[in-house]
C-alpha positions as CSV (number, residue, x, y, z in Angstrom):
1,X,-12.4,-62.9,-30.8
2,X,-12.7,-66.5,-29.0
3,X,-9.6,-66.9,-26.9
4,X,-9.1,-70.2,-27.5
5,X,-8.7,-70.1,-31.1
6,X,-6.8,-67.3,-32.0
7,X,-5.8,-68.1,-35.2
8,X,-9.7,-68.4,-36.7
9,X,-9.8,-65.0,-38.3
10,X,-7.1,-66.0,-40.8
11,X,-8.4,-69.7,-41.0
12,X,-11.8,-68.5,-41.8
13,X,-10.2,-66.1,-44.0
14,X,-8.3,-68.8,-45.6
15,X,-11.2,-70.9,-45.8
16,X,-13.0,-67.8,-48.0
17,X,-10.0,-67.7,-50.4
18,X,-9.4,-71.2,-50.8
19,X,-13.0,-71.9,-51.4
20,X,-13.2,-69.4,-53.8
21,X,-10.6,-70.9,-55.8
22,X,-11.0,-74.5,-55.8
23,X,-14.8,-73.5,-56.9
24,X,-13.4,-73.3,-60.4
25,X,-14.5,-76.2,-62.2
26,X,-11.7,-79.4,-62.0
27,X,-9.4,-77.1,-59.1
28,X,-10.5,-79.7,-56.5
29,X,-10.3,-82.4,-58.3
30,X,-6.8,-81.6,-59.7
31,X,-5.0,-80.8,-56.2
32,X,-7.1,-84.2,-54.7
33,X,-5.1,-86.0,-57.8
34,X,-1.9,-84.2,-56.8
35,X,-2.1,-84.9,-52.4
36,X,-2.8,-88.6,-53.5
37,X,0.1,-88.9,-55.7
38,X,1.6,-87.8,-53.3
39,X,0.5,-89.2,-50.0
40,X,-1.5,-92.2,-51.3
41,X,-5.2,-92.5,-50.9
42,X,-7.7,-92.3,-53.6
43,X,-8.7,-89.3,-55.5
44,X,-12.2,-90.0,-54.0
45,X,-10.8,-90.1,-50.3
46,X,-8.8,-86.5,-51.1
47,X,-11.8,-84.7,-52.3
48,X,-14.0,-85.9,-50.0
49,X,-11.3,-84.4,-47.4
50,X,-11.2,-81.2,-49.0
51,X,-14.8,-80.8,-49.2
52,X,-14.9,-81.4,-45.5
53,X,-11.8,-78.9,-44.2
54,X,-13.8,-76.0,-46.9
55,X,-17.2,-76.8,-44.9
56,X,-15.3,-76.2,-42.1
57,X,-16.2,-79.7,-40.8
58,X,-12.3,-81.0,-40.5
59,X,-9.5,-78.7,-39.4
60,X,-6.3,-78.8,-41.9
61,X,-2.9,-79.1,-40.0
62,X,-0.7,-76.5,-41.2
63,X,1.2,-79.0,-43.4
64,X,-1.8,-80.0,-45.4
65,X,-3.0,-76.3,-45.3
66,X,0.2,-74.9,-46.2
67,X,0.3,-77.5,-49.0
68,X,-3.0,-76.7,-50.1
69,X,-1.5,-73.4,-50.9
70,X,1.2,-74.1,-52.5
71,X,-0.7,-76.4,-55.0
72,X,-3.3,-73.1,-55.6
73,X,-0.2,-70.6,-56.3
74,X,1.4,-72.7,-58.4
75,X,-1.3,-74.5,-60.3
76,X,0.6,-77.2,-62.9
77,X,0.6,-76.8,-66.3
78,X,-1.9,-78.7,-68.6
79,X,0.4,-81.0,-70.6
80,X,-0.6,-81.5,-74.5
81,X,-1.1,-85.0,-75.7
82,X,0.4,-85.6,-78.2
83,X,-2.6,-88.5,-79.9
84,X,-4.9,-85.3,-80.2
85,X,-6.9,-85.4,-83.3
86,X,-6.6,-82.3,-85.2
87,X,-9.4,-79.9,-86.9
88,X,-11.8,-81.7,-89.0
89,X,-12.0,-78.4,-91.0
């Protein structure tokens, strides 16, 4: 274990699970559109980010990775529109 990162086993554990999960088609794209709602920045700008901290090529703070989390376990719910076309058959 390095010394001066003694935190890496559960960050490179973290970076297994949470790159497991946002590999699900539309995951990182959905919590890029959530953190720029809420922080501002583009969708583009957020994704790019995440793509970095999950290459391991940016560090997270623990805000953003705690966030990150939070947006994983408790994924929104799709909303139905309501100008959906219905069966054609």
């Amino acid at each position: 274990m390095n010394i001066n990162h003694p935190d890496k086993p559960y960050f490179e554990a973290w970076l297994r699970r949470t790159g497991k999960q946002l590999a699900i088609s539309g995951r990182l794209t959905q919590a890029a559109t959530i953190l720029a709602a809420e922080d501002g920045g583009s969708v583009k700008s957020w994704s790019t980010r995440l793509r970095e901290v999950l290459n391991a090529r940016e560090t997270p703070s623990l805000d953003l990775l705690t966030r990150i989390d939070a947006l994983l376990a408790n994924p929104t719910k799709c909303k139905v529109q309501e100008d959906r076309q219905g069966l054609l058959f």
